[in-house]
C-alpha positions as CSV (number, residue, x, y, z in Angstrom):
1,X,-4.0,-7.7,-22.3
2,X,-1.5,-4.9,-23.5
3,X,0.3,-3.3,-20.5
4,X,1.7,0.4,-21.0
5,X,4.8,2.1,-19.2
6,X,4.4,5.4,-17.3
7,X,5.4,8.0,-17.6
8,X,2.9,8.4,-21.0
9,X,4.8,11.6,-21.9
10,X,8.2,11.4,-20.3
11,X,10.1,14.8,-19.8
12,X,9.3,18.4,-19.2
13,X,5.4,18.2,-19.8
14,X,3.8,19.4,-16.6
15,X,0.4,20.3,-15.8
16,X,-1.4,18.2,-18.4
17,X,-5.0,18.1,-19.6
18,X,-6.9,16.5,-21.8
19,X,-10.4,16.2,-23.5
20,X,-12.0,13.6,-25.7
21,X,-13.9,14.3,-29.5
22,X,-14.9,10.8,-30.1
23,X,-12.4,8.3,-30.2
24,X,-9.8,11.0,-30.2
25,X,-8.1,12.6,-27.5
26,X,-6.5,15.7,-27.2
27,X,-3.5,16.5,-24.2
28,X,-1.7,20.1,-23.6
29,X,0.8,21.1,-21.6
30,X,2.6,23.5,-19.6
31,X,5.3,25.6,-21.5
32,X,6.5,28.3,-19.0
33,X,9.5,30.4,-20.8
34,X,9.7,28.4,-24.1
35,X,7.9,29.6,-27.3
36,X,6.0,28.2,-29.3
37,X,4.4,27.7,-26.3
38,X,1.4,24.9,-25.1
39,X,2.8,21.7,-26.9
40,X,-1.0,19.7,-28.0
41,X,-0.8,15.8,-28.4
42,X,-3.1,13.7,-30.1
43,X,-3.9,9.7,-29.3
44,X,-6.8,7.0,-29.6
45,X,-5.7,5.4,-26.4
46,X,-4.2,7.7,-23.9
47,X,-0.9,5.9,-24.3
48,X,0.2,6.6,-27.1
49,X,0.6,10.3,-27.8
50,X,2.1,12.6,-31.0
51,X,2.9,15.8,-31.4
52,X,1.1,17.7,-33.6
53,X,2.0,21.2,-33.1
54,X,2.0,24.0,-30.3
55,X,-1.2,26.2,-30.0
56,X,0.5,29.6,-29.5
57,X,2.6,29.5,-32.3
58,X,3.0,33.3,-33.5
59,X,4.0,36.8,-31.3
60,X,0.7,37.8,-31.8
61,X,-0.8,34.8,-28.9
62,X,2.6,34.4,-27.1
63,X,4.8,37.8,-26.5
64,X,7.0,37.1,-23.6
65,X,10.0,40.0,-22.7
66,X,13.2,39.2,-22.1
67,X,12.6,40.0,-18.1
68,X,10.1,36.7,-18.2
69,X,12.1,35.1,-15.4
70,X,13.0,31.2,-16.2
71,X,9.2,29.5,-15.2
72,X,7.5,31.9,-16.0
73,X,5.3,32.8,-18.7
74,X,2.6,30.3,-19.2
75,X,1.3,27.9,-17.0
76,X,-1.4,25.7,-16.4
77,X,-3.7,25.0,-19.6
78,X,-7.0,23.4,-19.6
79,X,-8.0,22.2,-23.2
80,X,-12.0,21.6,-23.8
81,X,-14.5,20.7,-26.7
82,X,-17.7,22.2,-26.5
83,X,-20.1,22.9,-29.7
84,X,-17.6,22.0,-32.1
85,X,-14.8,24.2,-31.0
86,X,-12.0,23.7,-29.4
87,X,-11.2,26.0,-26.5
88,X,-7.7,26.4,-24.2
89,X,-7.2,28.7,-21.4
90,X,-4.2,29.6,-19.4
91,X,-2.2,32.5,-17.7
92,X,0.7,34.2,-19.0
93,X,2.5,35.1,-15.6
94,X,3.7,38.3,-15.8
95,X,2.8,39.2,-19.2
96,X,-0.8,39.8,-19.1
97,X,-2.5,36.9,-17.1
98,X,-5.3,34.9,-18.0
99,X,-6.6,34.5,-21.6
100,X,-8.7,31.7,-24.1
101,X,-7.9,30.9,-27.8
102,X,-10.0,28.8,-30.0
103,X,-9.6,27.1,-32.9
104,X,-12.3,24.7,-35.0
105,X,-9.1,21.8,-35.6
106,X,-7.0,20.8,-32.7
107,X,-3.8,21.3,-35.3
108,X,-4.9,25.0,-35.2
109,X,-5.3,27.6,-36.5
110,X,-5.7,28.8,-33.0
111,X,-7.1,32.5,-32.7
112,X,-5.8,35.0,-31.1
113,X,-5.7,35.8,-27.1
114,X,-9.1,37.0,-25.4
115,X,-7.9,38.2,-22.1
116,X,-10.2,37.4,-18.4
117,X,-9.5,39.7,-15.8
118,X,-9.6,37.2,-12.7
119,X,-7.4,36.6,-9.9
120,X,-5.1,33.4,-9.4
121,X,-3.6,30.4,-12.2
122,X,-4.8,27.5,-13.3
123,X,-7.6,28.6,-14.9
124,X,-10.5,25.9,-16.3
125,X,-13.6,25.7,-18.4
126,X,-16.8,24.1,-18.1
127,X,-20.5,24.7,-19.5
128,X,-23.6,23.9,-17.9
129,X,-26.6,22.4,-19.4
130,X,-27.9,26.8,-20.0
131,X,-25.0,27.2,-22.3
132,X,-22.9,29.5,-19.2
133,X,-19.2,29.1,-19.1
134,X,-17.7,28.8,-15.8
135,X,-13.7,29.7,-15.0
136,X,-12.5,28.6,-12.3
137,X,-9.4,29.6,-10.8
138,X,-6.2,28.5,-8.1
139,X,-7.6,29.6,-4.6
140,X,-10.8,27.7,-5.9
141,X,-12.9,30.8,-7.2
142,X,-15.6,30.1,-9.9
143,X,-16.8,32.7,-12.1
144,X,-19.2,33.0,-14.5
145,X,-17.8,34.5,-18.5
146,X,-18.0,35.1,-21.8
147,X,-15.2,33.1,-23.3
148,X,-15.8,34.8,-26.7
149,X,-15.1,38.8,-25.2
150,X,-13.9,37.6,-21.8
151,X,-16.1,39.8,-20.1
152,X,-16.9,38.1,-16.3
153,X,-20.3,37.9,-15.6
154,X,-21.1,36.7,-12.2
155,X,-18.4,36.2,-9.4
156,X,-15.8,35.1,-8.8
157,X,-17.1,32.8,-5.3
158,X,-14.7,31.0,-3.1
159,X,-16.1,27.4,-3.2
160,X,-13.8,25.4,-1.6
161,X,-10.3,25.5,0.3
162,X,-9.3,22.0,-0.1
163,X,-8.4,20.0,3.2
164,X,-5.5,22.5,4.3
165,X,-2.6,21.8,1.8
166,X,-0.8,24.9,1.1
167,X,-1.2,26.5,-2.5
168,X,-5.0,24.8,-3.6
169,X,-4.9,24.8,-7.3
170,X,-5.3,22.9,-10.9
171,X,-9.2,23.1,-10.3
172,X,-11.6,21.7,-12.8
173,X,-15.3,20.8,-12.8
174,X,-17.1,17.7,-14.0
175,X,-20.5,17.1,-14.3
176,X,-21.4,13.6,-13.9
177,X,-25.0,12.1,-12.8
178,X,-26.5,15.1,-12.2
179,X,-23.0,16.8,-9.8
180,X,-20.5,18.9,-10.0
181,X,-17.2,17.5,-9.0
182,X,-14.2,20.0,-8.6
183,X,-10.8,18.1,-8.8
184,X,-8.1,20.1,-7.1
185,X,-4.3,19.7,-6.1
186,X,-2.6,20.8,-2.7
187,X,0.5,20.4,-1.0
188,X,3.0,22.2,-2.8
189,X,3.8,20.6,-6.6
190,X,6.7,18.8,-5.0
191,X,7.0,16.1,-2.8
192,X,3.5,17.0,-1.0
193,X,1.4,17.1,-3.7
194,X,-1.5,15.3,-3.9
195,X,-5.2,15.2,-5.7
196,X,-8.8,16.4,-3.4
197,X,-12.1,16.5,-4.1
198,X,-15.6,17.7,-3.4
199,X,-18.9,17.8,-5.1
200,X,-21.9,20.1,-4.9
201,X,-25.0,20.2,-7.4
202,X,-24.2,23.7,-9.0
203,X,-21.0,25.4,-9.8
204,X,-21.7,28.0,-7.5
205,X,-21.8,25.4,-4.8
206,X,-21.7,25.0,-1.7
207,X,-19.6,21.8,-2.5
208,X,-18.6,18.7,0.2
209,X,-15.2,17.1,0.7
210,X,-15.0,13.3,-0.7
211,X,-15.6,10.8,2.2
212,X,-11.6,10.2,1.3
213,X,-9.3,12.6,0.9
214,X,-6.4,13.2,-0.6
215,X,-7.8,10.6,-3.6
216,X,-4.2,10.5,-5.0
217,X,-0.6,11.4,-3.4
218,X,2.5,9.9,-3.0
219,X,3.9,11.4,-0.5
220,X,5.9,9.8,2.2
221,X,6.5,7.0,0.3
222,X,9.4,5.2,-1.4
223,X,7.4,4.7,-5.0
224,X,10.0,5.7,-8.1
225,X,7.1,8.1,-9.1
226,X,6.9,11.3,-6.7
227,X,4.9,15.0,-6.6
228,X,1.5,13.1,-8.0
229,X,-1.1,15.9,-8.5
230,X,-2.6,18.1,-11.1
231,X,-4.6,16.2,-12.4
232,X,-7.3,16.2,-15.0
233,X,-10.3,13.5,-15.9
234,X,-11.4,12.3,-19.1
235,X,-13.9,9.5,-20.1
236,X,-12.9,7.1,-22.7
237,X,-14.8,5.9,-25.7
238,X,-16.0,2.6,-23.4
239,X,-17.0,4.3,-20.8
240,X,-14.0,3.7,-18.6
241,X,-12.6,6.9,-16.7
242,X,-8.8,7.8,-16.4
243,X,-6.6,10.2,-15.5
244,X,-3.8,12.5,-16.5
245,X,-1.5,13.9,-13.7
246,X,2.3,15.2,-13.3
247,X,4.6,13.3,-11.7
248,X,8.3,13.1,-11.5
249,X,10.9,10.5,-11.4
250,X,13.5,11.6,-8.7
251,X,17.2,9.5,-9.0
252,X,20.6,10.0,-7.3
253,X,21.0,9.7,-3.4
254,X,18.9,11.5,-0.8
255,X,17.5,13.9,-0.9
256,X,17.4,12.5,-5.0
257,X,17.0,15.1,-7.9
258,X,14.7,15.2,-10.7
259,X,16.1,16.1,-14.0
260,X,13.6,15.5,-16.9
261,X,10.8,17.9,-14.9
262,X,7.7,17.1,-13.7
263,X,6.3,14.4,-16.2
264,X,2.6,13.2,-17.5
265,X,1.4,9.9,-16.1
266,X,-1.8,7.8,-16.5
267,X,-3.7,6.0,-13.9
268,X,-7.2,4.3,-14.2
269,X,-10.3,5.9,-12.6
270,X,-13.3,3.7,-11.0
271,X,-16.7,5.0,-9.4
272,X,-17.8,4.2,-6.2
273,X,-20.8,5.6,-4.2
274,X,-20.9,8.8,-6.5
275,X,-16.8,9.4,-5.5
276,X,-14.0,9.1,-8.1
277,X,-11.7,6.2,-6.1
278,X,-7.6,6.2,-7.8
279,X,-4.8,3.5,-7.0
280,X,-1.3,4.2,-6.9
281,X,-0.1,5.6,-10.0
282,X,2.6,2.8,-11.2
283,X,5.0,2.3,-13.7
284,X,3.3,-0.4,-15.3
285,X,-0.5,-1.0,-15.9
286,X,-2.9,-2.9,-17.9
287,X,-3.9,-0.5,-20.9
288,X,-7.2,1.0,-22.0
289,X,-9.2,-1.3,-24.4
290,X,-8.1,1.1,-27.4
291,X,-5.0,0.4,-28.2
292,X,-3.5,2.4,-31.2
293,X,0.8,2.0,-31.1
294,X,2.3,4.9,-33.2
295,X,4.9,4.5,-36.1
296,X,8.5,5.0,-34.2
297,X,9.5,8.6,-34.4
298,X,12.7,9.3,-36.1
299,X,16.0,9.4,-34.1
300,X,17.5,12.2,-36.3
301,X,16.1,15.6,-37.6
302,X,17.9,16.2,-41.0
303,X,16.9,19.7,-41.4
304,X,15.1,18.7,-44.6
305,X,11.9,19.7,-44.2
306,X,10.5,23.2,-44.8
307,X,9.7,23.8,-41.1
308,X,11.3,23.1,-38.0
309,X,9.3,20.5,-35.9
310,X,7.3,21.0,-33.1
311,X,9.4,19.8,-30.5
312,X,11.7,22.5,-31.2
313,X,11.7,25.1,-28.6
314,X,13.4,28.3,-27.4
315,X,13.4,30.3,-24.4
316,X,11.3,33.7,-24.4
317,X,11.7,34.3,-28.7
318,X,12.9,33.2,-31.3
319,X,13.1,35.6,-33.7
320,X,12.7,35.3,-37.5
321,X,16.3,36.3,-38.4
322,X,17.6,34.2,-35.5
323,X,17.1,30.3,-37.7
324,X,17.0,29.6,-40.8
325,X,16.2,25.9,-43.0
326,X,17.0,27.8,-46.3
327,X,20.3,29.9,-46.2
328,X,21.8,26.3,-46.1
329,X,19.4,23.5,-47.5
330,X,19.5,20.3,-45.6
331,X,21.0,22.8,-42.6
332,X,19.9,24.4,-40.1
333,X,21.5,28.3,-39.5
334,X,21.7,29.7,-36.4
335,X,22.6,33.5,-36.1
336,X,23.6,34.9,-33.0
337,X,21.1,37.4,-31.2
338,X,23.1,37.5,-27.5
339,X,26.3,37.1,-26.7
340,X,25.9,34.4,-23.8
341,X,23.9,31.7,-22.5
342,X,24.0,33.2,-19.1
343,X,21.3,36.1,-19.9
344,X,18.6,36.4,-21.8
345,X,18.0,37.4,-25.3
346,X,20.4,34.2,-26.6
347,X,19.7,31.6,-29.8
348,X,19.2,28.7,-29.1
349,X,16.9,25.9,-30.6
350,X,16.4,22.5,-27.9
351,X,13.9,19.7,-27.4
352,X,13.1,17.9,-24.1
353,X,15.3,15.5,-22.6
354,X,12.9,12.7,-22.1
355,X,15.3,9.4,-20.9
356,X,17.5,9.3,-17.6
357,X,20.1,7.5,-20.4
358,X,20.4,8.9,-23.6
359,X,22.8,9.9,-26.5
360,X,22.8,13.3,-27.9
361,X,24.7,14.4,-31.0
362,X,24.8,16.7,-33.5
363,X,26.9,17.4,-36.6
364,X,28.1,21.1,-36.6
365,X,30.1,23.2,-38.8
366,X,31.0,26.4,-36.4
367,X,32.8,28.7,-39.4
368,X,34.0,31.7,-38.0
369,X,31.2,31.7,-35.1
370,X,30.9,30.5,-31.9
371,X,28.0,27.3,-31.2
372,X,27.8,24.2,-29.7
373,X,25.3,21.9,-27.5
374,X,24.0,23.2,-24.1
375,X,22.4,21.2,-21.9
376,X,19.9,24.2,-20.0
377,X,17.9,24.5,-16.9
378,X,18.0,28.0,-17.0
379,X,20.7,31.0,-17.7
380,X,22.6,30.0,-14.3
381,X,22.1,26.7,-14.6
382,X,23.6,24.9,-18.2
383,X,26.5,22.9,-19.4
384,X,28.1,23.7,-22.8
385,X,30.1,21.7,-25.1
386,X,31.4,24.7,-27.2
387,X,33.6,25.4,-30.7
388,X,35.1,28.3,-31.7
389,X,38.8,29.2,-32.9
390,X,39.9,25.4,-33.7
391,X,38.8,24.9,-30.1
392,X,36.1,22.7,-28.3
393,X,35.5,23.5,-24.6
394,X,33.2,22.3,-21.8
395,X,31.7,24.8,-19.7
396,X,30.0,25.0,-16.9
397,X,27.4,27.6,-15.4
398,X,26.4,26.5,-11.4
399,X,24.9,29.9,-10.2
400,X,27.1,32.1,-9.7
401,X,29.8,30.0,-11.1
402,X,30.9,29.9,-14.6
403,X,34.3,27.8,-15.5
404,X,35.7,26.0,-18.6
405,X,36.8,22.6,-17.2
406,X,37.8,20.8,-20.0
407,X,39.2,22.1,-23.4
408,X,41.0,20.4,-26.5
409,X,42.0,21.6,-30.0
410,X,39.5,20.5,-33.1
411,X,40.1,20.4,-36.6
412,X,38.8,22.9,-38.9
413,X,35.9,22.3,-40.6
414,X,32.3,20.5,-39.4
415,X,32.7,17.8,-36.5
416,X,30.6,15.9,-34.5
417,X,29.4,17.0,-30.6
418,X,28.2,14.3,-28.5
419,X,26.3,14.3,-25.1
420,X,26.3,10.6,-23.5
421,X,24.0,10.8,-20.4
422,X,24.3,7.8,-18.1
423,X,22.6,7.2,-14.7
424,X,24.9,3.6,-14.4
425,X,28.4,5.6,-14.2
426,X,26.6,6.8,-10.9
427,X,28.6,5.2,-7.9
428,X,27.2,4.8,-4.5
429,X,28.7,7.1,-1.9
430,X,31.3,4.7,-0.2
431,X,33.1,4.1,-3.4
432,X,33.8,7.9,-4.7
433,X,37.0,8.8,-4.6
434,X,37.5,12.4,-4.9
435,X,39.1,13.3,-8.8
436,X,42.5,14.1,-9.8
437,X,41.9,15.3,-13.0
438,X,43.2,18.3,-14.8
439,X,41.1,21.1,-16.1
440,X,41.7,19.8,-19.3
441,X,40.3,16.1,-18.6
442,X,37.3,14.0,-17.7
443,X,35.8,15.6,-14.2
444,X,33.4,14.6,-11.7
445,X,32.7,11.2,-12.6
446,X,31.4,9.1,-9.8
447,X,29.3,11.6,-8.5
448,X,26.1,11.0,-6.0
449,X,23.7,13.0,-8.0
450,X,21.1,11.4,-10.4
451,X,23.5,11.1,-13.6
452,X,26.6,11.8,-15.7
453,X,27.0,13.7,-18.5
454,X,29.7,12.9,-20.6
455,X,31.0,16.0,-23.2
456,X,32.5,14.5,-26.5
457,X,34.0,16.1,-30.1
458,X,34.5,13.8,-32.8
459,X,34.8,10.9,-30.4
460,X,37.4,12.4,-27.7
461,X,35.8,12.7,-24.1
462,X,36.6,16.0,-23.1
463,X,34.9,15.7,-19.6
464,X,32.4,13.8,-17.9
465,X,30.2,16.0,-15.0
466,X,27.5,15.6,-11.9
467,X,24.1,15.8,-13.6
468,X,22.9,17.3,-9.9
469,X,23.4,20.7,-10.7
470,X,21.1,20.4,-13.4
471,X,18.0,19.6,-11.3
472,X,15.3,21.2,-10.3
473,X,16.2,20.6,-6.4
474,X,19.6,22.6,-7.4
475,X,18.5,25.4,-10.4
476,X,14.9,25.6,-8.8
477,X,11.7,26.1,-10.9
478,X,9.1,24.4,-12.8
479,X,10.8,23.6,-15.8
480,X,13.4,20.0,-17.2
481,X,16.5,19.6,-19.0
482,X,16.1,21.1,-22.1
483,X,18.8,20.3,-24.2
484,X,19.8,21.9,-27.9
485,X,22.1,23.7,-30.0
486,X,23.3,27.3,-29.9
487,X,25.1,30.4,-31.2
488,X,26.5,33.2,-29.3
489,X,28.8,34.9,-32.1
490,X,28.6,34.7,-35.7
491,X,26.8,32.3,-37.6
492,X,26.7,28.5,-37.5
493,X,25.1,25.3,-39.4
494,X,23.8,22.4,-37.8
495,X,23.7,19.4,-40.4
496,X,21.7,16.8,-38.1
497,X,20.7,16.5,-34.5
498,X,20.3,13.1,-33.1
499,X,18.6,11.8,-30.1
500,X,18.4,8.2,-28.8
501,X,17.9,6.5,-25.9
């Protein structure tokens, strides 16, 4: 029996859904500030997931300003298959709210936005057996649409409040053996969160509470994985059901901090008595009969293709004349659009951190500019590893708060930057001893938050710092590490980024 490890997709992918063509499945994601915006996976086992591109890829479907506060912009999709087309609805908060876009190939071309004037987030599809579309909403409101104009038909009805958790949300309908089920979270998508449900035999209800309720939370328990909830069904091939919820992995010492964001998990599914019945959501588990493993993606991005990957993302834009794979082959070219991390409107190219311990490291040749690594939670909340003027310095933004802590001279020329995040350099509180350290040496090691991060150029530790400030308990928000390279004056070329773990 093949086992699989949660989390399925570890780091910042909240809110996932998913739908099944076949034996294929297909999994969004929640993308809040970052463009290209709503990451789409594809598997043939739930486990094992690849990327295989973003569905708002262009201004044209994803135009946030640069007054999008950090998580904002888009939350919450729902991805769904119906008459050979593949639909995806979300909300844009504060930038025009809810909309659908369609495409005929998961890989897109997806079309552009067709905006539903209805109150709440989370929005959801489902069709009945007439051919009608129904939305539903946070708050639990249904309505009846056209997804191809967006023009609501009937509604929207309040159809159910949950069992009293505050903020009812991530609804979806199901029908299954002749009822409509509508899955829901409440509690809050921290530490009360937690998974309802009800039935009723039309979408317009009235609906009933399961016999059991909450069917999934965590809360007020000591398991590793925390915040269980938004969660989405899916049938497999064999007739098995699962599902596809956020989670996070808190670490450090009470009250703990989660770092990589609110995470996608899989848990099995049974019936029983017409009621969807879920265990604990573990870190190990027996896998799904289909079992397709996926060819081991690369450590390092070379910059040799004629497109940036994916995975690549940048907060709010990320403007033509920002990047470039050309101006340099085998390079890529950042141009600076902002003059500072700590506001909007800055260039900067990341990827998720996905591994509690992990090695980041790129090869960098600054010129006359000046770049680096950041490791970002938002514009307050971001550690730098920076070069300009024959210079490498480590700076940190905590709120309010901004202060270079370590700095050394570099050679001329390009040199190597190096993140090295531990959680085993962690010591437990009796045995920290406050530092002694310069400004201009290693700091904070032997903190009591959930990690280190250690700052390197060309092999010389600059500074080592408390990863606790870079949670969400401490920045706030939806959103995980994000962690990438930047430019804030000038130009500068990236020759490799590497990430392992």
């Amino acid at each position: 029996m093949n086992v699989y490890d949660n989390p399925v997709l570890p780091g910042f992918h909240p809110d996932p859904s998913v739908c099944r063509v076949g034996e294929d499945y297909y999994l969004v994601c929640s993308s809040f500030e970052y463009v290209p915006g709503v990451p789409i996976f594809h598997s043939r086992d739930l486990v094992h997931w690849r990327q295989i591109g973003n569905v708002l890829d262009r201004p044209s479907q994803l135009d946030l300003p640069a007054d999008v506060p950090a998580s904002g912009g888009v939350f919450a999709p729902t991805i769904r298959h119906h008459d050979g087309r593949f639909y995806m609805i979300t909300t844009n908060v504060g930038a025009g709210g809810h909309f659908v876009v369609t495409a005929e190939r998961p890989e897109g071309p997806w079309s552009d936005p067709v905006w539903i004037d209805l109150p709440g987030v989370d929005p959801d599809l489902a069709w009945d057996e007439d051919g009608s579309c129904w939305c539903t909403t946070s708050g639990n409101q249904v309505a009846r649409i056209d997804p191809a104009t967006g023009k609501v038909l009937e509604g929207p009805y309040p159809i159910w409040s949950g069992t009293g958790g505050k903020y009812p949300e991530a609804p979806h309908l199901y029908q299954v053996d002749g009822w409509w089920y509508l899955l829901m979270s409440e509690g809050g998508t921290e530490r009360g969160h937690a998974v309802s449900i009800a039935r009723g035999r039309s979408p317009r209800g009235p609906f009933e509470p399961g016999p059991v309720n909450p069917i999934l939370t965590h809360r007020g328990t000591n398991r590793p994985i925390q915040s269980t909830g938004h969660a989405d069904l899916v049938q497999a091939a064999d007739g098995t059901w699962w599902m596809v919820l956020l989670g996070a992995r808190p670490r450090g010492y009470s009250p703990e901090y989660q770092v990589l964001g609110r995470e996608t998990f899989l848990t099995p599914v049974r019936w029983e008595d017409g009621w969807p019945v879920v265990g604990p959501v573990e870190e190990r588990h027996p896998a799904p009969a289909a079992w397709h493993p996926l060819p081991e993606e690369p450590y390092r991005d070379d910059f040799d293709a004629g497109a940036l990957a994916p995975y690549w993302i940048s907060p709010r834009s990320r403007p033509d004349g920002s990047w470039s794979l050309g101006e340099r082959p085998g390079w890529l070219t950042l141009h600076a659009t902002g003059p500072t991390l700590d506001r909007p409107g800055h260039t900067f190219v990341g990827r998720r951190q996905q591994h509690h311990d992990c090695r980041i490291s790129a090869r960098l040749d600054p010129g006359s500019g000046t770049a680096g690594l950041s490791v970002r939670m938002d514009e307050a909340h971001h550690y730098d590893l920076e070069v300009s003027e024959g210079r490498a310095r480590v700076i940190a933004r905590i709120g309010p708060l901004r202060q270079c802590v370590a700095e050394r001279p570099v050679p001329p020329g390009p040199l190597t930057l190096a993140l090295d995040i531990r959680t085993r350099d962690v010591l437990p509180p009796s045995v920290i001893e406050p530092t002694t350290e310069s400004t201009t040496g290693p700091t904070g090691v032997g903190a009591r938050g959930p990690d280190t991060i250690g700052f390197s150029a060309d092999g010389a530790l600059l500074a080592s710092l408390d990863g606790r400030y870079l949670s969400t308990e401490v920045a706030t928000g939806f959103t995980g590490r994000v962690i990438g390279m930047y430019v804030t004056e000038g130009s500068a070329d990236f020759d490799w980024f590497d990430y392992r773990f």
